[in-house]
N, C-alpha and C positions, 0 to 999 in steps of 0.2 A: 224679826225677819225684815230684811231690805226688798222695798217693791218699788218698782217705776208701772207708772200708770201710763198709756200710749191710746187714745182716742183724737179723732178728731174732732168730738162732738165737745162742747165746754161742759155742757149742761153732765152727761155720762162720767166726764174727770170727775166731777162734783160730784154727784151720785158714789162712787165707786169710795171717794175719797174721803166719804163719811161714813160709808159702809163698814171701811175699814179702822176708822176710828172708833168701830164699839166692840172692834176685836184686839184683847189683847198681845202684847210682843208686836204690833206690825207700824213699819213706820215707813212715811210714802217718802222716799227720796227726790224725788221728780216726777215731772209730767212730760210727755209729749203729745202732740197734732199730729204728727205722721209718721211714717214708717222709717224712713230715713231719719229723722228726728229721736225716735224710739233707738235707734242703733248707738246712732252716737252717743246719747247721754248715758246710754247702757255701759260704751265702753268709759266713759268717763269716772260713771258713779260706783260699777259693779253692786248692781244689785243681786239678791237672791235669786227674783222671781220678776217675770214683767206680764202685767197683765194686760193684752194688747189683741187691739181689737184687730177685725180683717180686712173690713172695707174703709181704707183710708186714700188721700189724693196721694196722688206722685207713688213711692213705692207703699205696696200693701204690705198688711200683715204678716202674711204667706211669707211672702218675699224678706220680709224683716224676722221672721225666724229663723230662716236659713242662714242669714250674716250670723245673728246671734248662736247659733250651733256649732259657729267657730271660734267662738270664746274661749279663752282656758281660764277659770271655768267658765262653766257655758249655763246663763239662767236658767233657772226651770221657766216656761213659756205656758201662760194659761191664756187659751181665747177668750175672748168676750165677745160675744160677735149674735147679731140678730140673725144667721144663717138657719132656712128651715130644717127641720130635723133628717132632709135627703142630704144636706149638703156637707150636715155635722157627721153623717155615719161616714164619708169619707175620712174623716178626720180623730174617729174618736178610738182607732185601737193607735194612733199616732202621736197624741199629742199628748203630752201632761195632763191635761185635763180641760174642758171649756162650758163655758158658763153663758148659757141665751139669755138676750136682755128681755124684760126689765130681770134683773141681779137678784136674787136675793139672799140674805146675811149668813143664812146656815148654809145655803151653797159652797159660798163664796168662803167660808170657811173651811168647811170639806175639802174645798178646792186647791187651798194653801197650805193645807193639812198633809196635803199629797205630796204637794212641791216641798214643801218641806222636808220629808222622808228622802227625795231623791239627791242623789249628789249630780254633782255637776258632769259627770263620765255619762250616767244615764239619760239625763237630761238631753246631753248633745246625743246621744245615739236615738234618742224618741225623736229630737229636730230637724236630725238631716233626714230623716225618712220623710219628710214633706212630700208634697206629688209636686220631683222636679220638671213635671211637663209646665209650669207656668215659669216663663222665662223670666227672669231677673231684668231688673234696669240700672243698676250698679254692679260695679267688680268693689269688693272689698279690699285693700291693702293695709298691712301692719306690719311694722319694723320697729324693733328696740322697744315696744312698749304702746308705739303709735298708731293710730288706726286713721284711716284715710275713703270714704265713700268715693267712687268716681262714676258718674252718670254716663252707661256707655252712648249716649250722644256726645258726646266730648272723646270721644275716644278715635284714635285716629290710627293708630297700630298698637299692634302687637308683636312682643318680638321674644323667641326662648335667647335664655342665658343659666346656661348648667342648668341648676335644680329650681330657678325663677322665669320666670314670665316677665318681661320689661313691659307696662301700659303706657307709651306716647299719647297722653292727652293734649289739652288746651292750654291745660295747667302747670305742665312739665312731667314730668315720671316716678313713675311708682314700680315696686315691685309687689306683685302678687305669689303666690305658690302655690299655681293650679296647673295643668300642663295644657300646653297651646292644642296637643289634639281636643281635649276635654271642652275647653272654649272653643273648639272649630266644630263640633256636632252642638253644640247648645246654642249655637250666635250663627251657624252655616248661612242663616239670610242675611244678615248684619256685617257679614266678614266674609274675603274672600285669602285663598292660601297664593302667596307670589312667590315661597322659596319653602323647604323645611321647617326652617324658624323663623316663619314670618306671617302673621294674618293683616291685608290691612280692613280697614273701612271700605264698605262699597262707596260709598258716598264721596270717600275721597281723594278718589283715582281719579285723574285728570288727564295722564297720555302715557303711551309707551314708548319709550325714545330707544334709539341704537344708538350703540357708541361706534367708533371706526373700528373696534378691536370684535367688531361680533357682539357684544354680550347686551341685554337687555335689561333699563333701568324701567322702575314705575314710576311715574312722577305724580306727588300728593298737592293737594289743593293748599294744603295748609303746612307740607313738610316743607323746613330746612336744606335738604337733600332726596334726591332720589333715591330710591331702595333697589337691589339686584333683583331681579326675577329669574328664578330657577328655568331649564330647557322643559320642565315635564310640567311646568303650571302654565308655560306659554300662551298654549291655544286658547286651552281657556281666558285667560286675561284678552289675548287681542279679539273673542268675541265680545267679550264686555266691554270693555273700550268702545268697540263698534258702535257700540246701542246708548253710548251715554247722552 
């Protein structure tokens, strides 16, 4: 069995990583520091299973099972996590299984015992049941094989095209395959709507211009071009404006 280990603690890798050394069949593919970390080499490595703690810097755990739940296949996900036994009952008709440190060996066996039964269709259906009330700080993208994190502070719009979501970042663009409604109730503070197909950054609204022809452009701090703004997001934009 292929495991990627994901702690930010060094001492815990280490612990875990000799745990697992006096279990047979299991072989650690990697490590990660953090959440974002843990993603990436996931899609690199494609392990079986990742055992990956909660409380990590930049993105958590949480949040690093949900990218992973879009896998194909999607790892089995087993917490490790110092959380008290109130915080795990949230968690435990949902997740693969989790394991309170300090670890110990027949657990932690048990525990890969389980992952191991499950295929990868199950897996992702136990992950995306996460409680999506903690908001993400990356969009995921993946094209042709490639997976792409992008930190939505860098994110400067959004924009639908057919069945994709175009992400205008810092970096240049990506496509995602979420729908722009779905990201406008999850980011509503983050983003605001200036046409149908269009969310941008609060952040990076900088003036609302008229053209001689009537129609309303938005101008970005950081855009290339001005974006249209639809007659029915109007009002709204020129009180935000107001107050910038």
């Amino acid at each position: 069995m292929r495991l990627l280990i994901a702690d930010d603690e060094p001492l815990a890798r280490s612990r875990l990583r000799s745990l697992l050394g006096e279990l047979p069949g299991m072989e650690v593919v990697g490590e990660a520091a953090s959440g974002r970390e843990a993603v990436e080499l996931a899609a690199a490595l494609k392990p079986d299973a990742v055992l990956l703690d909660i409380q990590m810097p930049g993105m958590d755990g949480l949040e690093a099972a949900r990218h992973l739940a879009g896998f194909e296949p999607a790892p089995a996900v087993v917490f490790c996590t110092a959380y008290d036994d109130h915080a795990l009952a949230a968690f435990e008709a949902r997740a693969v299984d989790y394991l309170v440190k300090p670890i110990r060996r027949e657990r932690l066996k048990e525990a890969l015992e389980r992952a191991r039964r499950l295929s990868g269709d199950h897996a992702a259906a136990l992950a995306s049941e996460f409680p999506s009330a903690r908001q993400r700080t990356h969009l995921c993208a993946r094209l042709r094989g490639n997976m792409r994190l992008i930190a939505l502070d860098e994110v400067r719009y959004l924009q639908a095209e057919e069945k994709y979501v175009v992400v205008h970042h810092a970096r240049g663009e990506d496509l995602i395959e979420e729908s722009l409604k779905s990201l406008e109730v999850e980011f509503g503070t983050r983003f605001v709507r200036i046409h149908r197909n269009c969310l941008v950054a609060r952040a990076e609204l900088q003036e609302l211009r008229r053209t001689p022809d009537g129609r309303y452009l938005a101008v970005l701090r950081h855009g290339d071009h001005p974006l249209e703004v639809s007659r029915r997001c109007l009002s709204q934009l020129r009180s935000l404006v107001k107050h910038l």
